[in-house]
LUMMARFI-619707 format. One record per residue: x, y, z of N, C-alpha, C, O in turn. Coordinates in nm, 4 decimals, decimal comma. Example, Ala and Ser with C-alpha at 12.3 -4.5 7.8 and 13.67 -1.06 7.14 Angstrom:
LUMMARFI-619707
ATOM:1,3190:-0,5690:0,7800:1,2300:-0,4500:0,7800:1,3200:-0,3300:0,7800:1,4236:-0,3319:0,8465
ATOM:1,2850:-0,2250:0,7080:1,3670:-0,1060:0,7140:1,2900:0,0030:0,7870:1,3409:0,1138:0,8039
//
This chain:
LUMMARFI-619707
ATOM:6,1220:-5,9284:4,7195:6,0240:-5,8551:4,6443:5,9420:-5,9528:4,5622:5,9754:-6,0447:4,4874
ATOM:5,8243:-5,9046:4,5992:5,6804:-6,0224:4,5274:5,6938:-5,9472:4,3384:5,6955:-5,8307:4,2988
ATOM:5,7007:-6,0778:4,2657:5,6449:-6,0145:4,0968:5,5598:-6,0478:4,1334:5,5334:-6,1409:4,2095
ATOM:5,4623:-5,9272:4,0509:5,3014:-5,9302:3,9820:5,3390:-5,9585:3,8691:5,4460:-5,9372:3,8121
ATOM:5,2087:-6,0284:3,8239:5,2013:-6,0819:3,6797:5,0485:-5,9784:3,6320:4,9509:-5,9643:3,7056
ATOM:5,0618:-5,9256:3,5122:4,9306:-5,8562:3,4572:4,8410:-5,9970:3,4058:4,8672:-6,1164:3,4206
ATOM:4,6992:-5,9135:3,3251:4,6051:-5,9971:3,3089:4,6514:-6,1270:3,1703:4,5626:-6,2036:3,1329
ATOM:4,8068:-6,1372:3,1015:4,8140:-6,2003:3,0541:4,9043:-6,2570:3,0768:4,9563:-6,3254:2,9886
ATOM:4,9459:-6,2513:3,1766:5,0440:-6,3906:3,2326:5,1972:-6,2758:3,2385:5,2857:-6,3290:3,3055
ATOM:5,2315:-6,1599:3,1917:5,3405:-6,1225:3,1776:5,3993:-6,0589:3,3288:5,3195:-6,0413:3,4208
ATOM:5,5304:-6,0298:3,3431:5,5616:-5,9725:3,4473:5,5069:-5,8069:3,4379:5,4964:-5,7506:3,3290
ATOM:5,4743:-5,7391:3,5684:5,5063:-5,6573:3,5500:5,5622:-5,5662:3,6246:5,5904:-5,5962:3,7406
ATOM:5,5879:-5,4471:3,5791:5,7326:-5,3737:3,6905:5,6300:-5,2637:3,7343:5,5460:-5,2338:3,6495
ATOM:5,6255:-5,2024:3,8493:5,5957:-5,1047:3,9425:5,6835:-5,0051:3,8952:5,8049:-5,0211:3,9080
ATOM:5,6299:-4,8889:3,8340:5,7282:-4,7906:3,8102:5,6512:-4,6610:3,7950:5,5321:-4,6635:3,7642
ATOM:5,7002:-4,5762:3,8106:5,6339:-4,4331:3,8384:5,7119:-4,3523:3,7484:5,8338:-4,3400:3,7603
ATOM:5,6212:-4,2792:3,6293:5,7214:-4,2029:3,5627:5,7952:-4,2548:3,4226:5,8099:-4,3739:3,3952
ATOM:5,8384:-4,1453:3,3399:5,8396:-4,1972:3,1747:6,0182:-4,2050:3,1808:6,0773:-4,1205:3,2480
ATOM:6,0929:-4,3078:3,1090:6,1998:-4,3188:3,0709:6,2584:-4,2265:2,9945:6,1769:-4,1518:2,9403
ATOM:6,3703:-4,2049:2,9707:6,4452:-4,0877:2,9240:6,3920:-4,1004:2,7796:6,3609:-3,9947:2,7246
ATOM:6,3739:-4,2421:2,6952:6,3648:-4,2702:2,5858:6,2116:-4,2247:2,5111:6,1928:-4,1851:2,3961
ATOM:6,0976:-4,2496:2,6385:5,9521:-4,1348:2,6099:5,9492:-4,0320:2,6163:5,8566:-3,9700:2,5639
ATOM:6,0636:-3,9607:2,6927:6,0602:-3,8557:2,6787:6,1341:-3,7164:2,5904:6,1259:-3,5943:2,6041
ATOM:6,2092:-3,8093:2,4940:6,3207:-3,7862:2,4108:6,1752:-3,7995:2,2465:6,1207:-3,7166:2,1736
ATOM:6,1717:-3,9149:2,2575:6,0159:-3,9139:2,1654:5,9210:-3,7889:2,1766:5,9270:-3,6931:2,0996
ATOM:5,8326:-3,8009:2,2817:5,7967:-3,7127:2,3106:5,8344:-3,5805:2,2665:5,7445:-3,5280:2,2007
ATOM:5,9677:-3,4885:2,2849:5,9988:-3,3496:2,2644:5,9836:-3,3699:2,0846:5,8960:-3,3226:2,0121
ATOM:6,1135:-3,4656:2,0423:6,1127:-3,5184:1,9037:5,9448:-3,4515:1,7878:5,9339:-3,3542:1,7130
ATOM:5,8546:-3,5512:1,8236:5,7640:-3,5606:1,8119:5,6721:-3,3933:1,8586:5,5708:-3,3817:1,7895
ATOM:5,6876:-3,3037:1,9330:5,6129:-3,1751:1,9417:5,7158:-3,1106:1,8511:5,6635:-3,0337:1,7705
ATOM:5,8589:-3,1211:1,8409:5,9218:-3,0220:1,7043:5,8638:-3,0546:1,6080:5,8102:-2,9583:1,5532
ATOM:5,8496:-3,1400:1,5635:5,8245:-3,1533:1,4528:5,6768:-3,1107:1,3977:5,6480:-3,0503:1,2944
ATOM:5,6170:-3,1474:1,4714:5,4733:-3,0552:1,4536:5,4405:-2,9148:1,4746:5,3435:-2,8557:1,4273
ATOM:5,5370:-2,8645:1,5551:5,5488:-2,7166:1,5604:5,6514:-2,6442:1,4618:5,6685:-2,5223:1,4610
ATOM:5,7328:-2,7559:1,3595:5,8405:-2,6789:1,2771:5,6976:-2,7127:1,1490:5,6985:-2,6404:1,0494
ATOM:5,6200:-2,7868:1,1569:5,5666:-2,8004:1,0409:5,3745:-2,6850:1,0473:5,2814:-2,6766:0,9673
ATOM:5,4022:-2,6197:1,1896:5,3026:-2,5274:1,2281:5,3641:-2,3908:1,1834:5,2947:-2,3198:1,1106
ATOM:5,4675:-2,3551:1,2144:5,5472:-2,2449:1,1632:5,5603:-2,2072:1,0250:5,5473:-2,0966:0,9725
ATOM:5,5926:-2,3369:0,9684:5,5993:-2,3381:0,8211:5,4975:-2,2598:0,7442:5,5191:-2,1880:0,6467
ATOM:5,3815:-2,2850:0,8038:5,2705:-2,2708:0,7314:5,2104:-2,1042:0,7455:5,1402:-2,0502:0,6600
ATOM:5,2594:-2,0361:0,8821:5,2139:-1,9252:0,8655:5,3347:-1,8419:0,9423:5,2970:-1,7640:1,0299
ATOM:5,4786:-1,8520:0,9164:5,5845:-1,8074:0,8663:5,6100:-1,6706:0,7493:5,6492:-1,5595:0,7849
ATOM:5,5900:-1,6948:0,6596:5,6144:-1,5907:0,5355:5,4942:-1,4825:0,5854:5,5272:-1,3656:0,6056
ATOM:5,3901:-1,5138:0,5997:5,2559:-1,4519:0,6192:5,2355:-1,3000:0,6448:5,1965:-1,2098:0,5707
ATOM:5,2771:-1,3024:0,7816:5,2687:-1,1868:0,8338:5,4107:-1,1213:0,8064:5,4038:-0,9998:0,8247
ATOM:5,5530:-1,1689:0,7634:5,6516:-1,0674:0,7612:5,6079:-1,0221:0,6003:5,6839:-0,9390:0,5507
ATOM:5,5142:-1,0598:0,5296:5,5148:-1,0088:0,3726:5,4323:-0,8678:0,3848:5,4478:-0,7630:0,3222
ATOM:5,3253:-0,9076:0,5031:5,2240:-0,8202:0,5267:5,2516:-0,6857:0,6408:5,1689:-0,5992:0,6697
ATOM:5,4084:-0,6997:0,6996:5,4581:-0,6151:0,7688:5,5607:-0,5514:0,6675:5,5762:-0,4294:0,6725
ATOM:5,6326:-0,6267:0,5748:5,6478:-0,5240:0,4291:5,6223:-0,4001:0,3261:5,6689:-0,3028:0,2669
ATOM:5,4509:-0,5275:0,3679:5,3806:-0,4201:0,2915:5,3437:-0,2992:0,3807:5,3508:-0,2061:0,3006
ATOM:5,3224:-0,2675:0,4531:5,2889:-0,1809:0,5770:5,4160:-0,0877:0,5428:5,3862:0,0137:0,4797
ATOM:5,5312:-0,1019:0,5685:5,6583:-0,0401:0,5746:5,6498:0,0668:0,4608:5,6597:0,1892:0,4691
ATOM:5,6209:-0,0429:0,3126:5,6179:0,0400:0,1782:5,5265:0,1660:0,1480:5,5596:0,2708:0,0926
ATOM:5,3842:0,1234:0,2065:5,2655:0,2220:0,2306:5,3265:0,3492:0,3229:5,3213:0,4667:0,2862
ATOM:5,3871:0,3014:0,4540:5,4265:0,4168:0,5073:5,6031:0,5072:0,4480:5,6674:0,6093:0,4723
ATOM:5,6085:0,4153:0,3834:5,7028:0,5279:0,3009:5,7295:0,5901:0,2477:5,8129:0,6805:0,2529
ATOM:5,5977:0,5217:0,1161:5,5854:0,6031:0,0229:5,4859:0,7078:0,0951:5,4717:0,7926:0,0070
ATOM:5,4088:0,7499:0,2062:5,3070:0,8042:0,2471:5,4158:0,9687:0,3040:5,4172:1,0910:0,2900
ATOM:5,4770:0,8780:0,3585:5,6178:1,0049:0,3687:5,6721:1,0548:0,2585:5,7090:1,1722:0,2588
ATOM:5,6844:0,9858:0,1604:5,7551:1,0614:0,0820:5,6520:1,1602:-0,0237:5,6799:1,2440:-0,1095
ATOM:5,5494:1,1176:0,0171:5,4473:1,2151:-0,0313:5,4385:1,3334:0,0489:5,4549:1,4355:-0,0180
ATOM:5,4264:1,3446:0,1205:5,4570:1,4462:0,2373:5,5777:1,5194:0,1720:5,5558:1,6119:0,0937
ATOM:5,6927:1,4842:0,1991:5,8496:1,5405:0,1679:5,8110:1,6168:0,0217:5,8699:1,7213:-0,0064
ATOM:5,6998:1,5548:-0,0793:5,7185:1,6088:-0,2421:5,6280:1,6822:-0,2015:5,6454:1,7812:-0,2725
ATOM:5,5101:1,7131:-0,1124:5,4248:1,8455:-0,1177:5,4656:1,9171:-0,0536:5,4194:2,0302:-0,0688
ATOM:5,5621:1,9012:0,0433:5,6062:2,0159:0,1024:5,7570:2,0759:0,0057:5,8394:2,1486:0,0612
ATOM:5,7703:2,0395:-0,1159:5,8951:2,0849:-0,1993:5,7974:2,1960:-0,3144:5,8157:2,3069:-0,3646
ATOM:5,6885:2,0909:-0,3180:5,5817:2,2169:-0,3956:5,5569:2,3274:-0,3442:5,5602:2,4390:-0,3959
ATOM:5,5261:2,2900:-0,2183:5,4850:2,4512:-0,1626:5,6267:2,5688:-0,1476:5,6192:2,6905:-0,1305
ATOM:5,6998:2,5184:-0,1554:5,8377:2,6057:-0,1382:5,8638:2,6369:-0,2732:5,9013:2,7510:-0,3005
ATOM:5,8471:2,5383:-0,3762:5,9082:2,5566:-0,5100:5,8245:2,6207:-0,6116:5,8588:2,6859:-0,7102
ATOM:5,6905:2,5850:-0,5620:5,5846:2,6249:-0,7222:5,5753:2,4997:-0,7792:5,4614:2,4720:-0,8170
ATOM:5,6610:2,4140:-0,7975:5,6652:2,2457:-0,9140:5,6850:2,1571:-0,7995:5,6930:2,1812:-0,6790
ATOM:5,6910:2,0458:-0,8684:5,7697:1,9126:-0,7814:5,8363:1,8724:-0,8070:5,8785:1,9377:-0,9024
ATOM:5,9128:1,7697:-0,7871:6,0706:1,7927:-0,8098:6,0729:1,6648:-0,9762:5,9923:1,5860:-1,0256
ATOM:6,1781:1,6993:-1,0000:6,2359:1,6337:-1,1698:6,2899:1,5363:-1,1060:6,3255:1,5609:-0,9908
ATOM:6,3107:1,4094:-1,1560:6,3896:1,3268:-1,1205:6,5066:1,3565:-1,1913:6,4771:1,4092:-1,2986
ATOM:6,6559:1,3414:-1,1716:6,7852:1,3633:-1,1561:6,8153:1,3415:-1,3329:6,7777:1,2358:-1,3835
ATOM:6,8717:1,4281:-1,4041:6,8686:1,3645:-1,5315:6,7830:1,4304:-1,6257:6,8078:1,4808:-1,7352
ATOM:6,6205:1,4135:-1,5248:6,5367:1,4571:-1,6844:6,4662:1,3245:-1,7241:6,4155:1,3408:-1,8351
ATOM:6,4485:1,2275:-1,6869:6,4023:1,1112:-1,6775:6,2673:1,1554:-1,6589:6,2277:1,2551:-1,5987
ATOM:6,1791:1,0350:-1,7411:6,0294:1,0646:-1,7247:6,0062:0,9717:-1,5943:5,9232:0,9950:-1,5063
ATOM:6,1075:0,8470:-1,5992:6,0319:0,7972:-1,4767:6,1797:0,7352:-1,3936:6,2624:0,6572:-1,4407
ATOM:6,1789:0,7868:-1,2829:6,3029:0,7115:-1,1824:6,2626:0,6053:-1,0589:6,1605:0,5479:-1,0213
ATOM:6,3944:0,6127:-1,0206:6,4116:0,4985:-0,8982:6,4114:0,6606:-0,8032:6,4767:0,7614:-0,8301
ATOM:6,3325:0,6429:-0,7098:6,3063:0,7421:-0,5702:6,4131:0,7745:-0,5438:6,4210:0,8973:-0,5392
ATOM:6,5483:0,7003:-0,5128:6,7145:0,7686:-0,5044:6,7173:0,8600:-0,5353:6,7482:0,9591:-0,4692
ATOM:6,6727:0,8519:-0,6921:6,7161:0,9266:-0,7924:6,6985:1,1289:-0,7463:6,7698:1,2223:-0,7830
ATOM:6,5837:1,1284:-0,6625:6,5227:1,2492:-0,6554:6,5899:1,3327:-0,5392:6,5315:1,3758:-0,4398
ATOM:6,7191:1,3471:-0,5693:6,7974:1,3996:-0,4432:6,7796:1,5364:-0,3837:6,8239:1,5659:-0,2727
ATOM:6,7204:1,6101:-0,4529:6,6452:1,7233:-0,3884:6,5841:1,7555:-0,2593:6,5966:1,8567:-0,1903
ATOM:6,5111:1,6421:-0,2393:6,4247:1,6181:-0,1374:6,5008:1,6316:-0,0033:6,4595:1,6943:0,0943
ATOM:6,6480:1,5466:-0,0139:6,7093:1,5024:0,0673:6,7889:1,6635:0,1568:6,7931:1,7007:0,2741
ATOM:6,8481:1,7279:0,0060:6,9333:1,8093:-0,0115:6,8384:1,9489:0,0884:6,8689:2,0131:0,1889
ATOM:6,7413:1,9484:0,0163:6,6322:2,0720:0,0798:6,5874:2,0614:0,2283:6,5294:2,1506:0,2903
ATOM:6,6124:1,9755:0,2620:6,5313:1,9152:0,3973:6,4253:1,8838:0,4382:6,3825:1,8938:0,5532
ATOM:6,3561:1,8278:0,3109:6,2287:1,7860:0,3203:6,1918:1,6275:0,4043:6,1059:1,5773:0,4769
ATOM:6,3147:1,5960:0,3404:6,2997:1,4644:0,4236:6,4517:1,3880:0,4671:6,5624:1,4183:0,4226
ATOM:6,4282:1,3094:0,5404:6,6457:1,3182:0,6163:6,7016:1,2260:0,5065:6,8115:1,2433:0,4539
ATOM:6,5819:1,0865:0,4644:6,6884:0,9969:0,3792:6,5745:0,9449:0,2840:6,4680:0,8873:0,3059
ATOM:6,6238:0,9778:0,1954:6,5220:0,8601:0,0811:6,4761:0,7426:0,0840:6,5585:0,6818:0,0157
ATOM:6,4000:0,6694:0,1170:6,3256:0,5203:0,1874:6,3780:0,4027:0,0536:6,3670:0,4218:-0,0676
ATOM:6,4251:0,3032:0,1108:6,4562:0,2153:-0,0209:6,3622:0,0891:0,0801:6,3400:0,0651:0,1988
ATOM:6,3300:0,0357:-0,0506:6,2095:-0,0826:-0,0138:6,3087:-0,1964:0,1047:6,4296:-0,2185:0,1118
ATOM:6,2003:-0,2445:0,1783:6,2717:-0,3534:0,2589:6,3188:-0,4923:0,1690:6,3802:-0,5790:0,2312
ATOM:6,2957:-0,5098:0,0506:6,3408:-0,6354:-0,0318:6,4557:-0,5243:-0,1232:6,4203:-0,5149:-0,2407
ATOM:6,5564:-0,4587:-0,0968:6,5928:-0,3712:-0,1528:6,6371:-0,4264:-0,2782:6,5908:-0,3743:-0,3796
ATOM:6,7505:-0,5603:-0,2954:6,7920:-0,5999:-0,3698:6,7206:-0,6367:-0,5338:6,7654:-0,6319:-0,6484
ATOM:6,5383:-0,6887:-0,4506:6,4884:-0,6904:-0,6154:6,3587:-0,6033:-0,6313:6,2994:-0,6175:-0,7383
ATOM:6,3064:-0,5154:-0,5405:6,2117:-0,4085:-0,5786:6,2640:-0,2598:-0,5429:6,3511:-0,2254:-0,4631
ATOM:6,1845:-0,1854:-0,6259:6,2628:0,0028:-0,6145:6,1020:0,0889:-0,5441:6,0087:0,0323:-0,4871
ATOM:6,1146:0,2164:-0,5701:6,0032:0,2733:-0,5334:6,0341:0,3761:-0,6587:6,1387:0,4345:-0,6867
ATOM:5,8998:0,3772:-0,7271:5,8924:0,4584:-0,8814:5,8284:0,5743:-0,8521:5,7103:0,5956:-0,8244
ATOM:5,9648:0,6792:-0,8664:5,8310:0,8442:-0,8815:5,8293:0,8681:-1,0457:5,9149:0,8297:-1,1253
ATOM:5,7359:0,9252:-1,0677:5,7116:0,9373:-1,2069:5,6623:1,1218:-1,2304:5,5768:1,1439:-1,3162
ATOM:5,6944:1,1875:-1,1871:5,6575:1,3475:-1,2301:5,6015:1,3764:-1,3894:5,6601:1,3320:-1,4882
ATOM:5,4925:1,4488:-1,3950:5,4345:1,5070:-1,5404:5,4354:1,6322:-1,5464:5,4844:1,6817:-1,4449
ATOM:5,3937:1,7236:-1,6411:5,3493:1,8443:-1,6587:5,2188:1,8191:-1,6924:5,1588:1,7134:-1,7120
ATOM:5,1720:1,9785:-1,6970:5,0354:2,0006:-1,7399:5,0107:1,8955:-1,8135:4,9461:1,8029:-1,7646
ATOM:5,0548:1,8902:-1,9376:4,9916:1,8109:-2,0280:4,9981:1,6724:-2,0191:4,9065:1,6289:-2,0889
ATOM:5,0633:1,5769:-1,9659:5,0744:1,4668:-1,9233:5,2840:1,4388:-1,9630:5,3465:1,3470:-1,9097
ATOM:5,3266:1,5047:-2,0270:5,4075:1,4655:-2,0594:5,5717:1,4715:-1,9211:5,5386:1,5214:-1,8135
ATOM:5,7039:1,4314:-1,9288:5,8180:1,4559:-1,8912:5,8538:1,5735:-1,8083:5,9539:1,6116:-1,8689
ATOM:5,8431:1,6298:-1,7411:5,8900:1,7666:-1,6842:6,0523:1,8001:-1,6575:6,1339:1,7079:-1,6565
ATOM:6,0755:1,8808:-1,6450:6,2303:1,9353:-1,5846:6,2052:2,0066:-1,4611:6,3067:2,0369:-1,3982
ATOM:6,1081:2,0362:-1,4181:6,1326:2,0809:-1,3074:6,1154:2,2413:-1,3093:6,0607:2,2764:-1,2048
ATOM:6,1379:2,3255:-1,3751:6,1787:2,4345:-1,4146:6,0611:2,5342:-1,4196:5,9508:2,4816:-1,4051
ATOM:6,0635:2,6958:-1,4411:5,9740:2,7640:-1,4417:5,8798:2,7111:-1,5835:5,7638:2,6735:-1,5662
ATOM:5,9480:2,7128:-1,7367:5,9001:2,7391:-1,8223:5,8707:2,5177:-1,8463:5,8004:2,4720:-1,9365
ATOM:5,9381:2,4369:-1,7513:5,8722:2,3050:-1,7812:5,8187:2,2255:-1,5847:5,8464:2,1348:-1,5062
ATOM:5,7529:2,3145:-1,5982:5,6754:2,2802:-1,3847:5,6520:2,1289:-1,4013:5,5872:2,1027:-1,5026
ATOM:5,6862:2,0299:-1,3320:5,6229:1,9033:-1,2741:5,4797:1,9729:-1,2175:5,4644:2,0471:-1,1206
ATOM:5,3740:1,9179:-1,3203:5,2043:1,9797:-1,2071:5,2113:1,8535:-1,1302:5,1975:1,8639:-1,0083
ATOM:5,2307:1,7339:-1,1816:5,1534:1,6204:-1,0797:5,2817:1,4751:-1,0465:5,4036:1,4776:-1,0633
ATOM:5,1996:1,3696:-0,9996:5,3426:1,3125:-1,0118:5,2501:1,1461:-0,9665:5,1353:1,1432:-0,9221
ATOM:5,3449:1,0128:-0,9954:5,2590:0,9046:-0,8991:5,3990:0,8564:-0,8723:5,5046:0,8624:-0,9354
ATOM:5,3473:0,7863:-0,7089:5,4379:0,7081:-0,6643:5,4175:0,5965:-0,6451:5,3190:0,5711:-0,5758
ATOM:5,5066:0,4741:-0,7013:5,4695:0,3360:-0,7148:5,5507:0,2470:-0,6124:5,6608:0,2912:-0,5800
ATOM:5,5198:0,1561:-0,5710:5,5733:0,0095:-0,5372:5,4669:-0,1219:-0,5403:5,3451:-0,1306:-0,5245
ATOM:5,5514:-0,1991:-0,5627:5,5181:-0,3643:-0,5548:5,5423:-0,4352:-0,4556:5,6573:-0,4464:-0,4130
ATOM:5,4256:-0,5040:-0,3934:5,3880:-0,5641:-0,2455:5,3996:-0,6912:-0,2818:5,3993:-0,7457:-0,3922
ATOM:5,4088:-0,7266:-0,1839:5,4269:-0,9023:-0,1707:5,3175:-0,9705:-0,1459:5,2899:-1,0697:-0,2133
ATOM:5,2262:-0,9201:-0,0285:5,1040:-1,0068:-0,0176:5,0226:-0,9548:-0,0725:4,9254:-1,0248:-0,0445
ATOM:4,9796:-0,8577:-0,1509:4,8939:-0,7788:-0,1911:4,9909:-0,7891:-0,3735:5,0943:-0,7489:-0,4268
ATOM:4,8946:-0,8533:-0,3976:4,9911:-0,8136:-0,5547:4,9001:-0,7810:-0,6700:4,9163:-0,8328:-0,7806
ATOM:4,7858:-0,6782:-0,6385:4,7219:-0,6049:-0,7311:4,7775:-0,5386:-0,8628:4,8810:-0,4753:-0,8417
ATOM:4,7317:-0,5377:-1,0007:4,8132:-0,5014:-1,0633:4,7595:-0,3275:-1,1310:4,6735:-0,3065:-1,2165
ATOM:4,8191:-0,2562:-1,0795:4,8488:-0,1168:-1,1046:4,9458:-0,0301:-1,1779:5,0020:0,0781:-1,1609
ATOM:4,9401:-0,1354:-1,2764:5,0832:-0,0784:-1,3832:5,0818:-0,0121:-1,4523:5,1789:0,0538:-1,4895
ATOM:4,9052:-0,0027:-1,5187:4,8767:0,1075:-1,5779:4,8856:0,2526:-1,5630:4,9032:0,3369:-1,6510
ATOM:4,8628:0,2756:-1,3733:4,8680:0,4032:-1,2750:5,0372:0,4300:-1,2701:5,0702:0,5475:-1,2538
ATOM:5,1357:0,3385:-1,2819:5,2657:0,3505:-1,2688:5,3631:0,4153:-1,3753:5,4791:0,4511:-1,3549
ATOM:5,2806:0,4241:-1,5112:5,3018:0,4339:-1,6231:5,3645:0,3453:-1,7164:5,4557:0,3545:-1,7985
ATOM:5,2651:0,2327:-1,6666:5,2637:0,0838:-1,7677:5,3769:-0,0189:-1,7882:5,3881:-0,1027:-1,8777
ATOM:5,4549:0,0066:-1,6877:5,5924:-0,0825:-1,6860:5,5830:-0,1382:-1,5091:5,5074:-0,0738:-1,4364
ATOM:5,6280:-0,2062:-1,4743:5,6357:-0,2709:-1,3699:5,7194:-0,1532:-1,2586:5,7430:-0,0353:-1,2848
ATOM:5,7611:-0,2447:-1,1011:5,7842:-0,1275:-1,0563:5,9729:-0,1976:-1,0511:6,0747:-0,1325:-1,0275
ATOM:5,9608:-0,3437:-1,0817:6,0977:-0,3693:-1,1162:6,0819:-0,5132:-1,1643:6,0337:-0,6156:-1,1158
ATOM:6,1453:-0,4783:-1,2862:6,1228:-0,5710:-1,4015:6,0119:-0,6415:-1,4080:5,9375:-0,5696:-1,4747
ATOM:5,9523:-0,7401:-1,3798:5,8121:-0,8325:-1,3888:5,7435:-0,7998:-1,3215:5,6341:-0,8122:-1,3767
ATOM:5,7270:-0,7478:-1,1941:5,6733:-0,7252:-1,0943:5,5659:-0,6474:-1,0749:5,5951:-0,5351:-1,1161
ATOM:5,4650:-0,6497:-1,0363:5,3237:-0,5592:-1,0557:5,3632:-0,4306:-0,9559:5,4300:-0,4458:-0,8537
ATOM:5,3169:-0,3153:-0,9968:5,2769:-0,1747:-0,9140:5,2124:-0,2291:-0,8152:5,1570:-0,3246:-0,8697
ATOM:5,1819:-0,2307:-0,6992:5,0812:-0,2612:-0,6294:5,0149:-0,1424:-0,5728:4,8962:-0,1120:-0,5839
ATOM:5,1269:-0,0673:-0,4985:5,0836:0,0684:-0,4165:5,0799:0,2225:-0,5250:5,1857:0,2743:-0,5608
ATOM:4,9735:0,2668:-0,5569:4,9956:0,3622:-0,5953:4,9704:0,4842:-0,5189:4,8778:0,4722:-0,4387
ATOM:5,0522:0,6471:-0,5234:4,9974:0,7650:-0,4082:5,0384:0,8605:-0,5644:5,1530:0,8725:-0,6077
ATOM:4,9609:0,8972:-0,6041:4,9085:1,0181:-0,6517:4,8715:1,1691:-0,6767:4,7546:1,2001:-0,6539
ATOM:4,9366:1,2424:-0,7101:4,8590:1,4050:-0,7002:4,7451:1,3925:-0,7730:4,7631:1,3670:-0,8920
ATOM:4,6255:1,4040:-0,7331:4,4708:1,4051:-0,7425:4,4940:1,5130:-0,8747:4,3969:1,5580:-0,9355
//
């Protein structure tokens, strides 16, 4: 077998094809640019499929509280007598068959979903003939959307620091 020599005097080898060691580089080298492509739009869309979840829950559970009005005359008290609860709290809903299960947020551990029921006058309701819930808002706090609506929530967060984001309303 004849060596060729290249244009600077060196040997060179006839070979077809990348060594295990370019091609070990190679893969190396596309993870890493694709773990550092991920990174970047990762959180993104599962914050914004969150928020989607929360909108359609609370959108149901608006549904479940007008259809307790139309059966009841009021809307429902949260459990207690509380001016403002955690959505659990409103077991009526569940009990009546308005709706099969009460929706708890997909970050369950550090956000809630806030119903807040009033009477006529703006104040606490019971529920009752002589104290009717007329209206009511329902709150949660979004992740990619973090508008602050705390005022509509009745001025407290929807868990601990956290802004209202979503508010649904009796008009």
């Amino acid at each position: 077998m004849e060596k060729r020599y290249n244009v600077i005097g060196m040997w060179k080898n006839n070979r077809y094809g990348f060594t295990l060691i370019e091609i070990l580089i190679s893969i190396a080298l596309i993870a890493v640019l694709s773990a550092g492509v991920i990174s970047l739009i990762g959180r993104g869309p599962q914050q914004y499929s969150r928020d989607s979840r929360r909108k359609a829950d609370l959108l149901a559970v608006q549904s479940a509280v007008e259809l307790y009005r139309n059966d009841n005359g009021t809307y429902p008290a949260c459990n207690g007598s509380a001016a403002t609860c955690n959505l659990v709290n409103v077991s009526n809903l569940v009990s009546g068959g308005y709706i099969n299960s009460l929706p708890v947020d997909p970050m369950a551990g550090s956000r809630i979903y806030r119903y807040t029921p009033k009477n006529a006058s703006g104040a606490a309701c019971a529920g009752t003939v002589a104290n009717r819930c007329a209206t009511y808002t329902l709150c949660a706090s979004g992740e990619a959307d973090t508008t602050n609506n705390n005022a509509s929530c009745g001025g407290t967060g929807c868990s601990g620091s956290t802004n209202c984001t979503f508010v649904f309303a009796n008009p």
